[in-house]
C-alpha positions as YAML, in Angstrom:
chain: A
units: angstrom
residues:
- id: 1
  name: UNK
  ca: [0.00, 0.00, 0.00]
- id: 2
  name: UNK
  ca: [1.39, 3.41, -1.13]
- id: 3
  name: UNK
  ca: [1.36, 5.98, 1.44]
- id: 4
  name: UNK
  ca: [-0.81, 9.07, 0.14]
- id: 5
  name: UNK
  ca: [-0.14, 12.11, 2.84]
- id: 6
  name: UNK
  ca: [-3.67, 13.45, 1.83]
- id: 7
  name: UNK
  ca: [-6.27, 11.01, 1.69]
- id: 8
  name: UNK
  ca: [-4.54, 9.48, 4.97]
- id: 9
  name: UNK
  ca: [-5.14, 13.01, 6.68]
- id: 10
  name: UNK
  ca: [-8.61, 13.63, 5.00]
- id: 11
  name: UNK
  ca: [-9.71, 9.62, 6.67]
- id: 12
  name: UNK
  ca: [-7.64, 10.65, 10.05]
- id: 13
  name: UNK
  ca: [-9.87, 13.97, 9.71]
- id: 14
  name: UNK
  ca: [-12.97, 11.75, 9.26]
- id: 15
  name: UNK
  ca: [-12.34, 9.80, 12.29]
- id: 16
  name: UNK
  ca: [-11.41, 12.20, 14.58]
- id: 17
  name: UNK
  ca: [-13.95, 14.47, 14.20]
- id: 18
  name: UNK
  ca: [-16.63, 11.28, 14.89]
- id: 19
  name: UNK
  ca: [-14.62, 10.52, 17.98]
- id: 20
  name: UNK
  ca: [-14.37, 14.13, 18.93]
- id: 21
  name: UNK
  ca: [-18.24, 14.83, 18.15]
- id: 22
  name: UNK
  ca: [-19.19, 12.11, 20.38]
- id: 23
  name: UNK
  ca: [-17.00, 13.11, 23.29]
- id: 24
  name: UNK
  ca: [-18.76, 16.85, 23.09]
- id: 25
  name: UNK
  ca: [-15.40, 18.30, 21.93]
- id: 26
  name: UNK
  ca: [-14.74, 20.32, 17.97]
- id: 27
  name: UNK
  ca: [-11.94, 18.95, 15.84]
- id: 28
  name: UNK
  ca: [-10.12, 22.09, 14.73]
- id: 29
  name: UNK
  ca: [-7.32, 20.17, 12.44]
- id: 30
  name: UNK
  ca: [-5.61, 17.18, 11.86]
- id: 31
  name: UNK
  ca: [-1.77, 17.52, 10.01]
- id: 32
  name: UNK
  ca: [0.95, 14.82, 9.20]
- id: 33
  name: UNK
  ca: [4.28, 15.95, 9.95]
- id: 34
  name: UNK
  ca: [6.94, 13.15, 8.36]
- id: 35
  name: UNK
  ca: [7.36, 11.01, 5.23]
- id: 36
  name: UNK
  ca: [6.48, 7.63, 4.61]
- id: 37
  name: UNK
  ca: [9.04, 6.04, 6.64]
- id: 38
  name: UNK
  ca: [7.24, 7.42, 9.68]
- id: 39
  name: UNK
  ca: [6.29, 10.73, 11.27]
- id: 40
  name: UNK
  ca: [4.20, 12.54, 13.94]
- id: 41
  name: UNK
  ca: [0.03, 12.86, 13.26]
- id: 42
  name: UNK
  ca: [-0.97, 15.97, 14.90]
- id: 43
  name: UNK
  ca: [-4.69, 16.28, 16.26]
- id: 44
  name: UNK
  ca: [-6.20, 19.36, 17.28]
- id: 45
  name: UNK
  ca: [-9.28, 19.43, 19.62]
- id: 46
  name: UNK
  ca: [-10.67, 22.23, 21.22]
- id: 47
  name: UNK
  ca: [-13.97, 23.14, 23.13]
- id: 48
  name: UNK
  ca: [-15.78, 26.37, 24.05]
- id: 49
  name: UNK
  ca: [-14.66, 26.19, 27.75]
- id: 50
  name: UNK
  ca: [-10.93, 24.99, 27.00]
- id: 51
  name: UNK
  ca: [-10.01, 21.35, 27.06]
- id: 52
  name: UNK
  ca: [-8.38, 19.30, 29.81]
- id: 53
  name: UNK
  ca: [-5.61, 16.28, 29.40]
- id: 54
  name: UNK
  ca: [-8.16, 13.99, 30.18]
- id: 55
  name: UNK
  ca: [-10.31, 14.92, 26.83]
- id: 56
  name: UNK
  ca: [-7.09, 14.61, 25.07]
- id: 57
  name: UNK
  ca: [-5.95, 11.34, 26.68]
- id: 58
  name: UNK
  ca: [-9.86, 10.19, 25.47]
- id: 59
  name: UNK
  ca: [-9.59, 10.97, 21.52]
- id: 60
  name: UNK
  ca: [-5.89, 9.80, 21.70]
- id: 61
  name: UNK
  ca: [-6.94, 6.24, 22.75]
- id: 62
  name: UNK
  ca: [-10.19, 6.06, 20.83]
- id: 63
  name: UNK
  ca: [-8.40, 7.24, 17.59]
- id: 64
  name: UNK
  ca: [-5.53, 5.59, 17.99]
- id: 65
  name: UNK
  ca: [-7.41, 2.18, 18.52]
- id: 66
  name: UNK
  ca: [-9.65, 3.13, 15.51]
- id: 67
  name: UNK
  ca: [-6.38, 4.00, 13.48]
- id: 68
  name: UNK
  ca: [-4.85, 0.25, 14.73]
- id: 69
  name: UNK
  ca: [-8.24, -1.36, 13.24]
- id: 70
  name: UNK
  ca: [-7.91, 0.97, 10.01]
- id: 71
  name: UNK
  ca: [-4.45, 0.16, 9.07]
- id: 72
  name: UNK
  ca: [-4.12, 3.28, 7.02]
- id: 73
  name: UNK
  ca: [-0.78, 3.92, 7.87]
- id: 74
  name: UNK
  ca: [2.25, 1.48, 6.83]
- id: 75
  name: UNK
  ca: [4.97, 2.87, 9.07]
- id: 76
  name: UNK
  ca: [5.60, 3.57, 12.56]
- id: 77
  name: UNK
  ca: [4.52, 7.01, 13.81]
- id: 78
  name: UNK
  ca: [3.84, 9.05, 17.19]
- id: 79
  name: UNK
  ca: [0.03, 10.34, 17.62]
- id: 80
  name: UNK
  ca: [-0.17, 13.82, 19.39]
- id: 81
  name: UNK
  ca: [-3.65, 15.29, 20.60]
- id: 82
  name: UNK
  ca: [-3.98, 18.04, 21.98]
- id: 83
  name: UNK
  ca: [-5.21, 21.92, 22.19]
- id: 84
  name: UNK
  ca: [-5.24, 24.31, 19.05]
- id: 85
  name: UNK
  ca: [-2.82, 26.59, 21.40]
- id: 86
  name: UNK
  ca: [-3.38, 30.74, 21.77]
- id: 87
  name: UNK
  ca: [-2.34, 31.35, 17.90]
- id: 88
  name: UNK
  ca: [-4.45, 28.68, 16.11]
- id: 89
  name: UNK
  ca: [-5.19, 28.60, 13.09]
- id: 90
  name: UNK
  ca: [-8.04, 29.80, 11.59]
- id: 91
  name: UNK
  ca: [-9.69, 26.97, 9.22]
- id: 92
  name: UNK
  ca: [-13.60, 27.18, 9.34]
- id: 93
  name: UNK
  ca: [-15.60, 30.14, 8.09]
- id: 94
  name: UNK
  ca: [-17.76, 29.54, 11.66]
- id: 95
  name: UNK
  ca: [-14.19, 30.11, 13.53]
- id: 96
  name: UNK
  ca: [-13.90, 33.49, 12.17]
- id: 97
  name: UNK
  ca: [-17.78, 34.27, 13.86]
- id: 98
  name: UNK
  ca: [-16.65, 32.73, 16.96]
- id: 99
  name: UNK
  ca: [-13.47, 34.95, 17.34]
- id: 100
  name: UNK
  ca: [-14.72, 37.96, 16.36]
- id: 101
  name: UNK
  ca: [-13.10, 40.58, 18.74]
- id: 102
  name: UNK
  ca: [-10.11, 38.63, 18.37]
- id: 103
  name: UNK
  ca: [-6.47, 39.46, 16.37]
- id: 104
  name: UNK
  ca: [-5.52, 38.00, 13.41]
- id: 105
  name: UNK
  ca: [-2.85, 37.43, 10.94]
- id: 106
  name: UNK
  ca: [-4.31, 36.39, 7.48]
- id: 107
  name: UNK
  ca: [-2.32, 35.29, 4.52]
- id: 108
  name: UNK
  ca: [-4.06, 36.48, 1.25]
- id: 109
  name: UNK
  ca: [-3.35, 34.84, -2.26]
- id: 110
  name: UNK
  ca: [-3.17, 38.46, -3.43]
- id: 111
  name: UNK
  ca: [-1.48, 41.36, -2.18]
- id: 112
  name: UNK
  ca: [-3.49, 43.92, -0.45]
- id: 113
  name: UNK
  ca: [-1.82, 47.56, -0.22]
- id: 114
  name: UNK
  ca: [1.01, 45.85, -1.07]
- id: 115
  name: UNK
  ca: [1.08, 42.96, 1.35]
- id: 116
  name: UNK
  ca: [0.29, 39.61, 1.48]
- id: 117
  name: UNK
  ca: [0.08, 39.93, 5.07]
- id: 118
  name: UNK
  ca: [-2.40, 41.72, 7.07]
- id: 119
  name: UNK
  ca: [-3.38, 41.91, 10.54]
- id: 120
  name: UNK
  ca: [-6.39, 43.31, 12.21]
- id: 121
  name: UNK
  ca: [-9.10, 42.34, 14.62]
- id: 122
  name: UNK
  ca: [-11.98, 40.33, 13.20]
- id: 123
  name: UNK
  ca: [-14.90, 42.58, 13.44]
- id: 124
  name: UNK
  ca: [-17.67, 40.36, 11.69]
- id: 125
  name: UNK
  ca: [-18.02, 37.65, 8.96]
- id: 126
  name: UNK
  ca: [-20.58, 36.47, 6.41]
- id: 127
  name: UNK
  ca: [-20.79, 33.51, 4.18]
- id: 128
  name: UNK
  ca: [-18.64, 34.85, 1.60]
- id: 129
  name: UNK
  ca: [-15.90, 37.44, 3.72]
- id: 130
  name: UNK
  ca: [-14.35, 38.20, 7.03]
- id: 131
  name: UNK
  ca: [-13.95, 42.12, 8.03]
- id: 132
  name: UNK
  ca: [-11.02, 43.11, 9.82]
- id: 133
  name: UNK
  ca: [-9.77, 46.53, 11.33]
- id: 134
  name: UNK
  ca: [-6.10, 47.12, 11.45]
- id: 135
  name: UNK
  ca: [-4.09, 49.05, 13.94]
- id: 136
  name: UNK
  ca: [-4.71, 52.39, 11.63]
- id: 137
  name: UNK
  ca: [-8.57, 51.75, 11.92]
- id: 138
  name: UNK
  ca: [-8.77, 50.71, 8.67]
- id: 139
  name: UNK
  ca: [-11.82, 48.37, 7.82]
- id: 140
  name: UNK
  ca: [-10.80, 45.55, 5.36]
- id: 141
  name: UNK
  ca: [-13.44, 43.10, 3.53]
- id: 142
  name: UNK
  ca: [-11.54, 40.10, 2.99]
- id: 143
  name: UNK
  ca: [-13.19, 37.13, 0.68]
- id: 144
  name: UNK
  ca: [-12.46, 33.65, 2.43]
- id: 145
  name: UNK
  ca: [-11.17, 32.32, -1.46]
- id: 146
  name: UNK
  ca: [-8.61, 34.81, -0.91]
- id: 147
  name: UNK
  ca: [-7.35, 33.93, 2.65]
- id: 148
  name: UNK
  ca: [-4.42, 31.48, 1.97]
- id: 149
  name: UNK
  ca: [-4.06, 30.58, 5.85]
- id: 150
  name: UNK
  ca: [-5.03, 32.40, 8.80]
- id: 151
  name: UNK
  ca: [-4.10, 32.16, 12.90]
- id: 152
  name: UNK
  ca: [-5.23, 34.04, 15.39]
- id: 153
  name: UNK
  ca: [-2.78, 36.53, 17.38]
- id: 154
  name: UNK
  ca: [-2.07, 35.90, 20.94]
- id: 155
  name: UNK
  ca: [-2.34, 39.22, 22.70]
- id: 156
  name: UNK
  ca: [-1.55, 39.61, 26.31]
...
């Protein structure tokens, strides 16, 4: 069996957010880190209240006996769960509505006054665009097709 990175991920993704879903808890990403010769599988969980170690320690055994059963990868690796962390990224379109208020660094496909990169705090979002207002008070509408990556900005 040939190890393909992506559909791997996309059927970890599947499973984990079942096993997370059932537990009460959101599945904010899933990443491989490695080749085929073995490698770390990342899993991030998250909750409105925080998680604890004990809702990681759940997913990690449930998905890690689910991923024994599955077989789906062909080399030894390490399975981490755990918290998105204060600069996660930013993934879902419903993520941007729940951290509204919030700073953020966005990554656009297309420069914007002359950056790719701009930072702001996320005012509102619709179906279609986040806005953002930068440290001059400048209001940005930025179109979720155009936002390469996004993470929010810890802020202490």
């Amino acid at each position: 069996m040939a190890f393909e990175r992506k559909a791997v991920v996309e059927q970890v993704r599947e499973m984990a957010e079942r096993i997370a879903t059932s537990a009460g808890l959101e599945l904010v990403d899933a990443e491989w880190r490695g080749g085929s010769r073995g490698g770390l599988l990342r899993v991030f969980i998250d909750k409105p209240d925080g998680i604890t170690h004990s809702d990681c320690e759940l997913v990690s055994h449930q998905l890690s006996a689910a991923l024994d059963v599955a077989d789906l990868i062909p080399s030894t690796y390490r399975l981490e769960v755990s918290s998105p962390g204060l600069d996660r990224k930013l993934s879902k379109r419903s993520e941007f509505e729940r951290f509204a208020g919030c700073k953020a660094k966005l990554r656009v496909r297309e420069p914007l006054h002359g950056a790719r990169s701009v930072t702001g705090h996320i005012q509102s979002s619709s179906p279609a665009a986040v806005s953002l207002r930068t440290a001059r008070g400048e209001m940005l509408e930025i179109s979720f097709d155009d936002i390469e990556r996004a993470r929010l900005v810890a802020e202490f």
